[in-house]
C-alpha positions as CSV (number, residue, x, y, z in Angstrom):
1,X,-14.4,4.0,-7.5
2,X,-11.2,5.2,-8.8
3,X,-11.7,7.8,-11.8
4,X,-8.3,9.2,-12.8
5,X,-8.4,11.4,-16.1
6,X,-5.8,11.1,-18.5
7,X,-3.6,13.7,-17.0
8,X,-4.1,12.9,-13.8
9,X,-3.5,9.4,-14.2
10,X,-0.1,10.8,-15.9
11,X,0.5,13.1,-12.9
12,X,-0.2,10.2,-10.3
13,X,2.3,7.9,-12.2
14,X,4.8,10.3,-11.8
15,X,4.7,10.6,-8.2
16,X,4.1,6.9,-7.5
17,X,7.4,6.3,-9.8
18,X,9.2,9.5,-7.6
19,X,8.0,7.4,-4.4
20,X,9.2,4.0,-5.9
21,X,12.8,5.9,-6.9
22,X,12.7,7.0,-3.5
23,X,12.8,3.8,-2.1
24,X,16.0,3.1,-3.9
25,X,18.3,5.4,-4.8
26,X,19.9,6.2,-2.0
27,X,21.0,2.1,-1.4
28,X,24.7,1.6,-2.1
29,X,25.5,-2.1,-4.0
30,X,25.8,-4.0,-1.0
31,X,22.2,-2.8,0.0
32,X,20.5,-3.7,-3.3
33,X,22.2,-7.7,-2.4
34,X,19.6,-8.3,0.2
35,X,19.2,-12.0,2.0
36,X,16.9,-14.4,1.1
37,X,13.7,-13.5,3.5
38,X,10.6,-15.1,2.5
39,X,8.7,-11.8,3.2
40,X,10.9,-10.0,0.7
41,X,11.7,-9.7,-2.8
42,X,15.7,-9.1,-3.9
43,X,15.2,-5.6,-5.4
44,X,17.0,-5.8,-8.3
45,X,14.0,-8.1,-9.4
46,X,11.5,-6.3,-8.0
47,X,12.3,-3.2,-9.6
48,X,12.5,-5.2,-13.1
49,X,9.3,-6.9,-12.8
50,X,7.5,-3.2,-12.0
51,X,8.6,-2.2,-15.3
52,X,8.0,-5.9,-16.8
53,X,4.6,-5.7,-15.6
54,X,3.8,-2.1,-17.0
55,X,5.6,-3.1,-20.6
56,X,3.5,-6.2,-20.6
57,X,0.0,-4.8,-20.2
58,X,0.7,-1.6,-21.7
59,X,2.7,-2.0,-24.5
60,X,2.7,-5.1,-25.9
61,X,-0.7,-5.9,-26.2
62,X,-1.6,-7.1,-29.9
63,X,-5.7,-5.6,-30.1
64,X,-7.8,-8.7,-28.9
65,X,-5.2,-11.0,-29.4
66,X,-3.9,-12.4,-26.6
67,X,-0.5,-12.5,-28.2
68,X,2.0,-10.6,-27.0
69,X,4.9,-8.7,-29.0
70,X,8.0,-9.5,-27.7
71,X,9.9,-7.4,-24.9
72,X,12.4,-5.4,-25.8
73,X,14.7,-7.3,-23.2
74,X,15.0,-10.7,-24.8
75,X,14.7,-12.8,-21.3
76,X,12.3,-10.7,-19.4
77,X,9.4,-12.9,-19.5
78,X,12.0,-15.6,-18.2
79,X,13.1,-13.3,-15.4
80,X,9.7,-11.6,-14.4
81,X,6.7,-13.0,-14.7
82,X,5.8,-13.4,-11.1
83,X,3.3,-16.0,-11.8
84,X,5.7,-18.3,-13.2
85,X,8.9,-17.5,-11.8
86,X,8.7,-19.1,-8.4
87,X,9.7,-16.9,-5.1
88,X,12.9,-18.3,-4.3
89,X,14.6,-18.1,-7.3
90,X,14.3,-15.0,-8.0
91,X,17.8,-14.7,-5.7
92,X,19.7,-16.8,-8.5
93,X,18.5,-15.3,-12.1
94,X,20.5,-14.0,-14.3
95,X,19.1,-10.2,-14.3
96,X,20.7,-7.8,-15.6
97,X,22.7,-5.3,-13.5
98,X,21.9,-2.5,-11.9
99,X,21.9,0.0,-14.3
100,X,20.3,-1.4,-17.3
101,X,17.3,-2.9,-15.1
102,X,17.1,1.2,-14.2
103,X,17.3,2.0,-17.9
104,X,14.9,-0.3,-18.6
105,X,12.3,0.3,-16.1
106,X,12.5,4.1,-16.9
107,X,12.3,3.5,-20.6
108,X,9.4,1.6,-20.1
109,X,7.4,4.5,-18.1
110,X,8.2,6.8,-21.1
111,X,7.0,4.8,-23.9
112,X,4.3,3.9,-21.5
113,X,3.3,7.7,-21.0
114,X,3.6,8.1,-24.6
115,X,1.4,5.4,-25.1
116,X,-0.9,6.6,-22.7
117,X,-1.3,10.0,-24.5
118,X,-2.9,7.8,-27.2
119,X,-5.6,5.9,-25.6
120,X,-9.0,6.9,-25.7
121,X,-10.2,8.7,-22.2
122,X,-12.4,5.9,-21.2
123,X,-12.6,3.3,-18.4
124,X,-11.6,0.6,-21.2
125,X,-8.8,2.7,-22.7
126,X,-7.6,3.6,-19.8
127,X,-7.8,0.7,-17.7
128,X,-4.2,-1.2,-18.1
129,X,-2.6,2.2,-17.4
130,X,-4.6,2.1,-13.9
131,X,-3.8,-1.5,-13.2
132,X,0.2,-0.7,-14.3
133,X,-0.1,2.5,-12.1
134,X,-1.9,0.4,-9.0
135,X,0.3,-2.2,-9.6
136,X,3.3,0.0,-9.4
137,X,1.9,1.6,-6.6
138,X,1.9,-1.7,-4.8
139,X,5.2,-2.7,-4.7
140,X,6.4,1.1,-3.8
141,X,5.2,0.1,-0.3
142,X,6.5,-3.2,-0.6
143,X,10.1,-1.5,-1.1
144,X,9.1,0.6,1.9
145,X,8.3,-2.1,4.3
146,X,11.4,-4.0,2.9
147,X,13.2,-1.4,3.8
148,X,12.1,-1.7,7.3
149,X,12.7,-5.2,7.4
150,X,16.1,-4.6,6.6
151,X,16.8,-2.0,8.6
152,X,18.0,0.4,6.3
153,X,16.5,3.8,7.1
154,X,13.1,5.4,6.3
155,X,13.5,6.7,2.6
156,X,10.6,9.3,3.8
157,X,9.4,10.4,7.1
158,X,6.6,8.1,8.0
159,X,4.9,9.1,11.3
160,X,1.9,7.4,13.0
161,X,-0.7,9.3,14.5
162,X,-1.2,10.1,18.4
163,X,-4.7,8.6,19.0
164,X,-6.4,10.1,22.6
165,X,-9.7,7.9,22.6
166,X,-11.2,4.6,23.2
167,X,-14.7,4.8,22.4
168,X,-16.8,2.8,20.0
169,X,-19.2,4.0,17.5
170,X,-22.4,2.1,17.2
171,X,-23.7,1.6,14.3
172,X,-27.5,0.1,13.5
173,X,-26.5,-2.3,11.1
174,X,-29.0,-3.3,8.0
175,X,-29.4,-4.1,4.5
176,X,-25.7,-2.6,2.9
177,X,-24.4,-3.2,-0.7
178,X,-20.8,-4.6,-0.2
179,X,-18.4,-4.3,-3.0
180,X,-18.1,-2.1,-5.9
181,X,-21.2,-1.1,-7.5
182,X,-21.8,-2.4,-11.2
183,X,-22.6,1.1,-12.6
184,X,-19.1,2.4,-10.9
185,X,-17.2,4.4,-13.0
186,X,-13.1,4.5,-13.4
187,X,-10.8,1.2,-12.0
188,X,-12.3,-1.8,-10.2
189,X,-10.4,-4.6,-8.8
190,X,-11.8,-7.9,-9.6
191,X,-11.9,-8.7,-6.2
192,X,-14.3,-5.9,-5.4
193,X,-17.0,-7.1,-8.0
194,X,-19.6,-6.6,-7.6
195,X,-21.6,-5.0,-5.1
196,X,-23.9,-7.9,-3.2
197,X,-26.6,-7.4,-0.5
198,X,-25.9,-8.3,3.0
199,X,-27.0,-7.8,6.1
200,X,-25.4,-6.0,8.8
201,X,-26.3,-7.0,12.5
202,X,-26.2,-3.6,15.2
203,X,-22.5,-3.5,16.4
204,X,-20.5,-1.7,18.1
205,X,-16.5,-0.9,17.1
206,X,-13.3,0.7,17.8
207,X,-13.5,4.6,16.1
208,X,-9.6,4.0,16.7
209,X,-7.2,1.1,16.6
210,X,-5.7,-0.1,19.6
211,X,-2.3,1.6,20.6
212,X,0.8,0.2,21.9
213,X,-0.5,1.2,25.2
214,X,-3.1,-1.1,25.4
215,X,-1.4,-3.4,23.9
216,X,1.3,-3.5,26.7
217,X,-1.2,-4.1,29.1
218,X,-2.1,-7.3,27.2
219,X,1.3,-8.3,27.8
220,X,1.6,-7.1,31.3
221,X,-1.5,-9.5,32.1
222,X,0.3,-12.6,30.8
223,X,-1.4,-12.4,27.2
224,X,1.7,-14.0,25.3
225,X,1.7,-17.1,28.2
226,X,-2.0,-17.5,28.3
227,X,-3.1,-20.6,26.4
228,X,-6.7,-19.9,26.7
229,X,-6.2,-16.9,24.7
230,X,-5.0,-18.3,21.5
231,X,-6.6,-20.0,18.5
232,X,-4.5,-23.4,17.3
233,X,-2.9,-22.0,14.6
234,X,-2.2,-19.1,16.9
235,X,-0.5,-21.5,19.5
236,X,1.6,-23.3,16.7
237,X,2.7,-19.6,15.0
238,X,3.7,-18.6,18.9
239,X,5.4,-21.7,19.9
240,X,7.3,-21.6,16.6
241,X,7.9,-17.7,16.7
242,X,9.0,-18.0,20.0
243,X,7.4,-14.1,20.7
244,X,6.6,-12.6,23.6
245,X,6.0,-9.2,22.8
246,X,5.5,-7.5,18.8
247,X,8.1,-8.0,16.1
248,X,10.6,-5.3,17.0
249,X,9.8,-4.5,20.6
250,X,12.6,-5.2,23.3
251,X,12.6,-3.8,26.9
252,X,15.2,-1.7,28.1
253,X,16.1,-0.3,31.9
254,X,13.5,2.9,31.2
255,X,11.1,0.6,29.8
256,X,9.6,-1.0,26.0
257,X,11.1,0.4,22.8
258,X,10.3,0.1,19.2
259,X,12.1,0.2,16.0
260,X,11.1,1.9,13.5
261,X,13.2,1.3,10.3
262,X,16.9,1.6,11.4
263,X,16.1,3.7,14.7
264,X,14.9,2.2,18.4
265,X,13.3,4.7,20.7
266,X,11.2,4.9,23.5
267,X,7.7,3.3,23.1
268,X,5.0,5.8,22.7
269,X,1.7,4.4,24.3
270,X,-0.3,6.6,21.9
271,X,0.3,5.5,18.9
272,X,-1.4,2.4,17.2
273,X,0.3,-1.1,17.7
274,X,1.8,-2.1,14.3
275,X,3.7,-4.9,13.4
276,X,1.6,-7.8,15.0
277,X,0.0,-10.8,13.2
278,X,-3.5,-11.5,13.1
279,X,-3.2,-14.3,15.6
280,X,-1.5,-11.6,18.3
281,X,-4.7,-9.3,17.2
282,X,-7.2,-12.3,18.1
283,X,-5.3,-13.1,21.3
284,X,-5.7,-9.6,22.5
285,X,-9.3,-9.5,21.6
286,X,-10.1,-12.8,23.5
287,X,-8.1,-11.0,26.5
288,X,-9.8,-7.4,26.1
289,X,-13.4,-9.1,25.8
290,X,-13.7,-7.9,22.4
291,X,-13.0,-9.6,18.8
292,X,-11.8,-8.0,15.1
293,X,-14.3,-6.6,12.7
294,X,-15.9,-8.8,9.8
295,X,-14.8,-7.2,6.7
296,X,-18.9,-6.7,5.7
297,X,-18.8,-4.4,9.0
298,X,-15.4,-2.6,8.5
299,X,-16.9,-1.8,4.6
300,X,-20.1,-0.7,6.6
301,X,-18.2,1.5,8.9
302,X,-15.7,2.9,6.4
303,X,-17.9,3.5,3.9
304,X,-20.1,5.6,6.4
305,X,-17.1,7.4,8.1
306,X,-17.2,6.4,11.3
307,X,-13.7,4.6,11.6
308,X,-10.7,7.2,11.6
309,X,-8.8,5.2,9.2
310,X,-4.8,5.3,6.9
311,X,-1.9,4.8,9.4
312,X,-1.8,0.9,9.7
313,X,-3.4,-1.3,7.4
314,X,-6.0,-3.7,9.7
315,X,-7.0,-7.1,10.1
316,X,-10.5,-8.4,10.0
317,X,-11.8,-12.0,11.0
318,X,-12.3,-12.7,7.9
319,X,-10.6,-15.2,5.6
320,X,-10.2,-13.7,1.7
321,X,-12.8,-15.1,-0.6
322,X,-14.7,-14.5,-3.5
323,X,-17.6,-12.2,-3.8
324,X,-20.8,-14.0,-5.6
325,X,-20.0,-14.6,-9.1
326,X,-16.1,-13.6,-9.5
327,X,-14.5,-14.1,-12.4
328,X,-10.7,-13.0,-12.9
329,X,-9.8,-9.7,-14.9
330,X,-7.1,-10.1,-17.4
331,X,-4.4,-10.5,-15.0
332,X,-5.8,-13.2,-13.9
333,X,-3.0,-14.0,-10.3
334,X,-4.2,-10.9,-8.6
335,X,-7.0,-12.2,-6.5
336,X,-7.4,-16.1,-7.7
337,X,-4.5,-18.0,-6.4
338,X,-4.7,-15.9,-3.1
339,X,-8.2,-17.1,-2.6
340,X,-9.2,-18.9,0.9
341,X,-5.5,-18.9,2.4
342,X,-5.3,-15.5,3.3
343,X,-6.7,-13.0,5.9
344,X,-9.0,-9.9,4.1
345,X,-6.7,-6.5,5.5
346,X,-8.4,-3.4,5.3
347,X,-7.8,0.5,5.1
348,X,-4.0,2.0,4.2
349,X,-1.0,2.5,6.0
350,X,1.6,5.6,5.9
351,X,3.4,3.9,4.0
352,X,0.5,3.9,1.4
353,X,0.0,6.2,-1.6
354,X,-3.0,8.2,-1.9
355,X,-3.9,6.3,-5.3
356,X,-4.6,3.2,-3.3
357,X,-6.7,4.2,-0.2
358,X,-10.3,3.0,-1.0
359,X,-12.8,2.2,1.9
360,X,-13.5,-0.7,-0.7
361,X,-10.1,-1.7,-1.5
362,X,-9.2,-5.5,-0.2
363,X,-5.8,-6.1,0.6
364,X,-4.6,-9.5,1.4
365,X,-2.3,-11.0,3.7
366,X,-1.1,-14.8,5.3
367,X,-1.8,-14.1,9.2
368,X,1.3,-14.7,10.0
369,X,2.6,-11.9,8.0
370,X,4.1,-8.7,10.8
371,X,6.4,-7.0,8.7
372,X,3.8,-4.6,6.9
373,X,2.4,-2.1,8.9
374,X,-0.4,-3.7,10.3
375,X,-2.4,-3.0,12.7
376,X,-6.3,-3.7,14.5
377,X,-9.1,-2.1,15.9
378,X,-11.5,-4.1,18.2
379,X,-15.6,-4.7,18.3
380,X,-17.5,-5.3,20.9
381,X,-18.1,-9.1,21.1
């Protein structure tokens, strides 16, 4: 799965901490003092609780115990612990300022490194630096797409792909092992344990996502008016939303335009549609004849390279669940709590680090959810 040696684990921490830096460094005061948004996190707590999460699982472990030494901020489990520190309050703590929580957070990655230099190189000895790492990783493009939601600009140049065809792969199906296998070596999420037999049906899907093209013939046809082409909850999210074309789309005298971060410009019909909820993804399907892969089949696919995968994370048909016999790693709110509520997402986004782009990795979102980078790619029904 994910096998990272000692040094490269190092190295890769590094860069994901340069990318996170990135992400901030260049906002004044006023940009850090974000409004409430439910899809958000203020960043002066999210930046904390990265370094919170890495000091917690990397530094103040006791051996087996699962006591904890203390933090060397007095309040931080008060402030940071995600799990217990409920979403919209995280506006109103009292955190420290600025500059201490950057103090902090880099003080952690150096005592963290330290530490790291005197682990054994194993998968168990290694494993909380991976999960502080992924974890970090993580939230890097949650500053990212924050960033967009905000409109502040790109901290990086983050281009999506021309894509020239429309043809679909088919693929014979069969007996396929979904999920990480138990002999993998390296970091496994607990959500991808363990690898399970199913059985793949022939199908035929989308070797590229759908582009914004395609999509604005959906919307040329009457898609976002069309009842028929909606599931309930898809009605109820469009009546409420009030949407009749993608989060940040508006149409100008020469035509659609898109925003990307801080900057609108001309809609360019090659590149994939991002930005849409799962229930704008179904809709089209319904209209196009189609429907969204099952996340067995996009595993099948992926694993086999026969998707051309990484610009927009994807949504599947399928609902986030358990695989046969979960049981929670040691940070136990990762995959648990998330369980049966939200839609299984699949692949990377530009926006995504190398570290984390898996053909097995599950990401996880509400369906609602349009401000990640988000995308679809159709099968034939």
């Amino acid at each position: 799965m994910r096998r990272l040696s000692k040094r490269e684990l190092r190295a890769t921490w590094l860069e994901a901490r340069k990318y996170t830096n990135a992400q901030l460094d260049d906002l004044d005061d006023a940009q850090w003092r974000v409004p409430y948004l439910r899809i958000i996190n203020p960043p002066l707590w999210e930046y904390g609780h990265v370094g919170w999460f890495a000091e917690y699982w990397c530094l103040r472990l006791r051996g087996g115990s699962h006591e904890r030494a203390p933090s060397v901020l007095p309040a931080a489990d008060r402030w940071y612990d995600s799990s217990k520190v409920a979403h919209a309050t995280r506006w109103s703590l009292d955190l420290p300022d600025r500059k201490a929580t950057m103090t902090y957070v880099h003080d952690v990655l150096d005592r963290a490194l330290d530490a790291l230099e005197r682990a054994y190189e194993t998968d168990r000895g290694l494993y909380f630096f991976q999960l502080a790492l992924y974890h970090e990783s993580m939230h890097a493009e949650a500053f990212a797409y924050s960033r967009h939601t905000l409109s502040y600009p790109g901290a990086r140049e983050y281009h999506l792909p021309s894509l020239d065809t429309r043809h679909d792969v088919s693929l014979v199906g069969g007996a396929f092992e979904m999920g990480a296998p138990r002999n993998a070596e390296g970091f496994v999420f607990d959500n991808e344990k363990w690898a399970h037999a199913q059985t793949i049906e022939p199908f035929s899907i989308r070797r590229d996502l759908v582009t914004n093209g395609e999509f604005v013939e959906f919307i040329d046809a009457g898609g976002y008016r069309r009842d028929d082409l909606w599931t309930d909850d898809g009605r109820e999210w469009l009546s409420k939303s009030g949407r009749t074309a993608p989060r940040d789309w508006r149409k100008s005298g020469a035509g659609w335009e898109r925003r990307h971060f801080d900057q609108w410009a001309a809609l360019r019909s090659d590149e994939p549609v991002v930005h849409v909820t799962a229930y704008e993804a179904e809709a089209y399907c319904r209209w196009a004849g189609r429907r969204l892969p099952r996340e067995a089949e996009w595993e099948f696919a992926g694993t086999r390279g026969a998707l051309r995968w990484g610009s927009v994370w994807e949504w599947t048909a399928s609902p986030f669940a358990p695989y046969p016999g979960f049981s929670a790693d040691p940070y136990e709110d990762y995959s648990q709590p998330w369980f049966d509520t939200h839609r299984s997402v699949r692949g990377a986004s530009v926006l995504t680090l190398p570290c984390m782009q898996h053909p097995r990795y599950r990401n996880f979102y509400m369906p609602d959810r349009d401000d990640i980078f988000v995308g679809f790619r159709t099968c034939a029904a």
